[in-house]
N, C-alpha and C positions, 0 to 999 in steps of 0.2 A: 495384622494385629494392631489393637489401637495404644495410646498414650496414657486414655483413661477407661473406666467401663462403660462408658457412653460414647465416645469415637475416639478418637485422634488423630491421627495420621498428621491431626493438621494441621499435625499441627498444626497446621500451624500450631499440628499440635503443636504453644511451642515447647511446653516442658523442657525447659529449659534453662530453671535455676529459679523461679518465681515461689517467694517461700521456703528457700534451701538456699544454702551456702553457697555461692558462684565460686566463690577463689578457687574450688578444687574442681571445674569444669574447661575441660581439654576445646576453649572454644574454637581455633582452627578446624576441625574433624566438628564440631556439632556444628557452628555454621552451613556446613558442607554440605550435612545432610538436614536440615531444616531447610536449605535454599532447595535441594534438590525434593523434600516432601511438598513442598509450598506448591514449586513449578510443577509435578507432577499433577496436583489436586486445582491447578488455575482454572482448567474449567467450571469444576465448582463453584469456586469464588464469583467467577463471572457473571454464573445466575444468579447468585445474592446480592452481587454490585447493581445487577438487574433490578431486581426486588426494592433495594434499597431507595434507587431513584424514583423508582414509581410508589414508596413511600413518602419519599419528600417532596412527590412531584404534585401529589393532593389527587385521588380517586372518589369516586361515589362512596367506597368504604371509608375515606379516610377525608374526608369533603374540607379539611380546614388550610386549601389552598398551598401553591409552589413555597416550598422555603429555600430559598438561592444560598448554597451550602458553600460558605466561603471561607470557613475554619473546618477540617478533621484532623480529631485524635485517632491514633493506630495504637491502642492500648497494650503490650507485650508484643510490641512489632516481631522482634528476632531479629532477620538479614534482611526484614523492608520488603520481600516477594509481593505480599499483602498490599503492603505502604503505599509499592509505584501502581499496582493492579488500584487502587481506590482515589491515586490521583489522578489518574486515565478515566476513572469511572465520572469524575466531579472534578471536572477542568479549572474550572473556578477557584476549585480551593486551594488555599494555605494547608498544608498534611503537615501531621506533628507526628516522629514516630517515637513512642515512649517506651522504653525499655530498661532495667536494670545494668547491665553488661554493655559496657562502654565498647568491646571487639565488636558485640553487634549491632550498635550504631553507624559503628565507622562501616560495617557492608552495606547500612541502609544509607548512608551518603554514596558508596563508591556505585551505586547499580543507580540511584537516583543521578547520577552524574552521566552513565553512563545511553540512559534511556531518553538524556537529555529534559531531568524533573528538577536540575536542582537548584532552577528558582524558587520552586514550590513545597517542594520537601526539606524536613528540617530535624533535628533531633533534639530531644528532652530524656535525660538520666533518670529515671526514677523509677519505684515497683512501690505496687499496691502495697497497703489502703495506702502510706503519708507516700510523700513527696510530690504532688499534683499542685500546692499549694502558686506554682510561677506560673501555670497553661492557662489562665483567666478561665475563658468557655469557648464552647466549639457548636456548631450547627447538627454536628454529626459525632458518633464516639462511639468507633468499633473497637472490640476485643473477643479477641480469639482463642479458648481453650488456656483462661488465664483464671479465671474468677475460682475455677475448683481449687487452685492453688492458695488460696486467703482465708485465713481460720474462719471470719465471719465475711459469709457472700453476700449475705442480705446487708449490711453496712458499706460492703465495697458497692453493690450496686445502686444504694441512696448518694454516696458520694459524688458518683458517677452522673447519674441521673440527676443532680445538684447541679454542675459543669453544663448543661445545656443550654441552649439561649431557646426563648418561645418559637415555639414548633419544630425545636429540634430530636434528634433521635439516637437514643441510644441502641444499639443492636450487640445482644452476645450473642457469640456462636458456641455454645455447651450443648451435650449430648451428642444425639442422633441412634446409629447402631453400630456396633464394634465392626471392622472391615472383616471384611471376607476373604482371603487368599488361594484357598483350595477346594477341593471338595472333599467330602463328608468321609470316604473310604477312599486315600491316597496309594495304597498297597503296601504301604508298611506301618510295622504300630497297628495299635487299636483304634477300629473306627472312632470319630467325634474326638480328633485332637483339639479342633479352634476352639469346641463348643468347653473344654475342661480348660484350652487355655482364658476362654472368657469368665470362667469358674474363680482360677486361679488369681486374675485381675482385678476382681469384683473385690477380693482379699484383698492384695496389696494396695490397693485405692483407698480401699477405708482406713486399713493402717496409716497410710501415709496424711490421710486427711487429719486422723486424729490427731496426728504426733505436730500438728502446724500452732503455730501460736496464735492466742486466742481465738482455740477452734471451737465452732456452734455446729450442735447437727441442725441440719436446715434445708424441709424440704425441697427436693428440688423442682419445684412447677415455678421455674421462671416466670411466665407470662405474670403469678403472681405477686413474687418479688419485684417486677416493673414496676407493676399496681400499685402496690404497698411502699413505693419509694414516691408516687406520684407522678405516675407516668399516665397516659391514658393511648387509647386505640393498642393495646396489647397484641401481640397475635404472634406467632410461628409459621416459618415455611421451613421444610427440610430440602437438600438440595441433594441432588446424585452424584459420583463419580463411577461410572463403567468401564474399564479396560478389561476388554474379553478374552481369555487362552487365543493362542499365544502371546503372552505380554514382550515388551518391546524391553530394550536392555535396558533405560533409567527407570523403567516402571518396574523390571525383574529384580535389580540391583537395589530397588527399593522396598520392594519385599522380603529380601534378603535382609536387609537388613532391619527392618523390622520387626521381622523375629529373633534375630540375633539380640537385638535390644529386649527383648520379650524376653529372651530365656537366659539374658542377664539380670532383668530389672527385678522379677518376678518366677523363674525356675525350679527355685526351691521349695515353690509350695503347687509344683507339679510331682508324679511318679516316678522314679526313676527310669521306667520305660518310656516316657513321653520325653526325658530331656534327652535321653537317646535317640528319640527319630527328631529334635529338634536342631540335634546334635549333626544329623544327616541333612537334613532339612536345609541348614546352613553352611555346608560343606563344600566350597567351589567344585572341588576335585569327584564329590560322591556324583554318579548319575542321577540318585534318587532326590540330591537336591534340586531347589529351585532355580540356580543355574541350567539348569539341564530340563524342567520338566514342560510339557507340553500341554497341562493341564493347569498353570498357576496366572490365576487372574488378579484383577483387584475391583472389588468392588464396597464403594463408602458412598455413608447418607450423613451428612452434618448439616442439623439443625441449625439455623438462628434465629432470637426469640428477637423480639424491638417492643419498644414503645415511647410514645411521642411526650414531647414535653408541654405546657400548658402555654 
């Protein structure tokens, strides 16, 4: 189950305080499991670090020549998983990881120390829209499952899209499709629990969207909003994450907890019977949980949109 009604996982979702109060967030325990969502979804990331380079790398689609990407922002870093996977990606650069929550700065120093990055990595305090006002510009400027958290997206991503230097790229990664965990009839409960928990999400997302300051409803066709901020070469790739039954213990313990998170964040506007089998679902000790089942996989697509700066 996702972060948002369009993916998460990935967090990066990183839902993580962006738009909401931090001081009342238990960040030892949400580090934990953000570093552990990140590392599970790395392969994903990897095809879009992919994608990314052979955006700036200049193709027949995109003909307007190599941009040697010597600044990146990591927009809503979190604990850096992201930060060091895109300083590996573009060797050359200076990474900036920008985040609100000073605990997880300091994990995107300790892992960039540890991977041996931390010439190249560096940290900046701030969350959308103000506080960018010190980072000058960047060649490149990802963020990840951060923008739905900003009352107005379309303003965060002119801001954004401002901070580039010529031929640079902004890339967000919003949407994709909600993850998959089980199948359709689990043997307990009523068939089509994911599809009533994506029901359910769909709710508490726009709730939550509303309730943000200075919130705009604002379609979401990304590729547009690039457009419209003055970006050009627009376009999307979605990328996969496959881990097939039997899932492996970080990947199982991460679906575990995923719904656990799920049927805290968002339960109440399930049935009572559905937070019951969620209730088992999440239960180390039950067989019928995902600890125990032999049928729980994961499977995620997140999107990222780009477009180039002039």
């Amino acid at each position: 189950m996702t972060d948002t009604p369009h993916h998460h996982a990935h967090g990066h979702g990183h839902g993580h305080g962006h738009g909401h109060d931090a001081t009342d967030v238990d960040w030892a325990e949400q580090a934990s499991l953000l570093e552990r969502q990140a590392e599970i979804a790395t392969p994903m990331y990897v095809q879009a670090a992919d994608w990314l380079r052979t955006l700036l790398g200049g193709t027949e689609e995109h003909a307007s020549g190599t941009v040697s990407v010597r600044r990146l922002w990591d927009v809503g870093s979190g604990p850096g998983v992201l930060t060091c996977l895109l300083a590996h990606a573009f060797p050359e650069a200076e990474v900036v990881a920008v985040d609100p929550a000073p605990e997880l700065l300091a994990r995107v120093r300790d892992r960039a120390t540890r991977l041996g990055l931390a010439d190249r990595v560096r940290t900046y305090e701030a969350e959308l829209p103000g506080g960018l006002e010190g980072l000058g510009t960047a060649d490149l400027i990802w963020t990840s499952k951060v923008l739905h958290h900003v009352g107005d997206q379309a303003a965060a991503v002119s801001l954004l899209a401002g901070r580039l230097r010529p031929g640079g790229v902004l890339a967000v990664a919003e949407g994709g499709l909600p993850d998959r965990v089980l199948p359709r009839d689990i043997g307990i409960g009523r068939p089509g629990l994911q599809a009533r928990m994506d029901a359910a999400q769909e709710e508490w997302f726009a709730r939550m969207r509303a309730a943000l300051p200075d919130h705009h409803e604002t379609a979401e066709d990304w590729p547009a909003l690039l457009a419209a901020a003055g970006l050009r070469d627009t376009g999307s790739r979605t990328f996969l994450l496959d881990l097939p039954a039997p899932l492996a213990g970080d990947a199982r313990d991460h679906v575990a907890g995923r719904l656990a998170h799920a049927a805290e964040r968002y339960g109440e506007l399930l049935d009572e019977a559905d937070r019951a089998v969620l209730a088992r679902l999440t239960d180390p000790e039950d067989e019928a949980g995902i600890a125990h089942r032999p049928d729980a996989f994961l499977l995620s697509a997140q999107t990222v949109h780009a477009g180039r700066a002039e």
